[in-house]
C-alpha atoms as one frame of an Amber mdcrd trajectory, in Angstrom:
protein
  92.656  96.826 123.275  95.713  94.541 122.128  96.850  94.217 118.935  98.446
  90.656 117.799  99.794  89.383 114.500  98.743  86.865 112.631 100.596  84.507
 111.004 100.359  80.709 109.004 102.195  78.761 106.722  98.385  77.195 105.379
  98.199  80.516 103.508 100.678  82.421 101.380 103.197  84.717 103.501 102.960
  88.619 103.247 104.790  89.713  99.515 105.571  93.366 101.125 105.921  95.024
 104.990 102.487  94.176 106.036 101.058  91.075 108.311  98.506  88.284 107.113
  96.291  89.923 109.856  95.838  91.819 113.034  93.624  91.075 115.635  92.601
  93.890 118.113  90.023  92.035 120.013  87.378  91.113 119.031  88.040  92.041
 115.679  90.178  89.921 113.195  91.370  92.404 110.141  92.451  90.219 107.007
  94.821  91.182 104.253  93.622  91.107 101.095  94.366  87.290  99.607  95.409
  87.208  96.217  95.028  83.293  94.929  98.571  82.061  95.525  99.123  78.603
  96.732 100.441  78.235  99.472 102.669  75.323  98.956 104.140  76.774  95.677
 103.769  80.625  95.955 102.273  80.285  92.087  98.973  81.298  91.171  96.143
  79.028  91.355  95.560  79.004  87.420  94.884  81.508  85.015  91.096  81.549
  85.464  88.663  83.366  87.682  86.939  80.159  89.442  90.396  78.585  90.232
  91.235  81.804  91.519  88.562  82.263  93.214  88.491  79.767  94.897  91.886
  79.856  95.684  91.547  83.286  97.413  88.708  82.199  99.761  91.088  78.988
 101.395  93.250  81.138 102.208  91.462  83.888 103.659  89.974  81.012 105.399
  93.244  79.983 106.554  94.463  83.081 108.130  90.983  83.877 110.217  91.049
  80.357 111.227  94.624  81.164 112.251  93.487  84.305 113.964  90.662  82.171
 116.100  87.895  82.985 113.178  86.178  81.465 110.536  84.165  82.754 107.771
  81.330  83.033 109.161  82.456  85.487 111.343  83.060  87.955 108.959  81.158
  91.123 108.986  82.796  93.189 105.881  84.896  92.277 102.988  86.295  94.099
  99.777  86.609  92.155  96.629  89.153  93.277  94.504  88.640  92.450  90.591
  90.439  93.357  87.307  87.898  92.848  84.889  83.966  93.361  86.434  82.306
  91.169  83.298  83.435  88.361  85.549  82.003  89.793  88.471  79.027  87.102
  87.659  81.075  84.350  88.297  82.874  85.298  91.327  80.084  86.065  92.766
  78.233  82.310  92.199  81.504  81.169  93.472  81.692  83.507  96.706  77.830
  82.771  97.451  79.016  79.241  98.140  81.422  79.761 100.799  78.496  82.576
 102.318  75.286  80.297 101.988  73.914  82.267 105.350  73.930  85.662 106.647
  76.030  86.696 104.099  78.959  89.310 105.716  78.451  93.426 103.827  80.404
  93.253 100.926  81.694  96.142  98.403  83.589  95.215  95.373  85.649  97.174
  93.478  87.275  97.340  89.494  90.742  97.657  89.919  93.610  97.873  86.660
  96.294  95.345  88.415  97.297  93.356  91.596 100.133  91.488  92.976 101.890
  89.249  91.310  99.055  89.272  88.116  95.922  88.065  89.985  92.651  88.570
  88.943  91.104  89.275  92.365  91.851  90.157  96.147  89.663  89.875  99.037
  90.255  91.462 102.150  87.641  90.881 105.258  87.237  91.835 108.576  85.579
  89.187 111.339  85.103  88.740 114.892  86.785  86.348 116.834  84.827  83.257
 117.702
């Protein structure tokens, strides 16, 4: 089994000694993805839906970069600061999963990078 790097400029680059993803075929293993924009390295807004959906393009980004796609993913772990909004990200997240919907865990947390309200990490297969 080979293990490869992944790495794009269409989502934000690594804050610390860690890769975007590895893929040890046929598995893709994601990062978590905090909701920075790319372009700017800021946060995607101060609330939950913006960054929300901010987090999901670029998980997107690096799996499509890694020869995946959402809908390849079989696992993912949402990181949250604050579970009452747990409602909302999860209306948002059922929009970018509308079938066979990957195993999921999600998790309270007290703080992440850079002062996000959410990461999400995923593992997929490779297309």
């Amino acid at each position: 089994m080979k293990k490869s790097v992944v790495s794009t400029s269409a989502a934000p680059a690594a804050i610390g000694p860690y890769s975007q993803a590895i893929t040890a075929d046929p598995f893709v293993f994601a990062s978590g993805q905090i909701p920075l924009v790319p372009e700017t390295g800021a946060l995607a807004g101060e609330d939950i839906t913006s960054q929300t959906h901010q987090a999901l393009k670029n998980l997107k980004a690096v799996l499509e970069a890694a020869g995946s796609s959402l809908d390849q993913i079989v696992k993912t772990t949402v990181f949250i600061v604050d579970m009452a909004q747990f409602t909302e990200v999860n209306r948002l997240y059922a929009e970018y999963f509308t079938d066979k919907a990957p195993a999921r865990s999600c998790v309270e947390v007290s703080k992440l990078p850079k002062g996000s309200l959410l990461e999400i990490e995923a593992i997929a297969l490779k297309r």
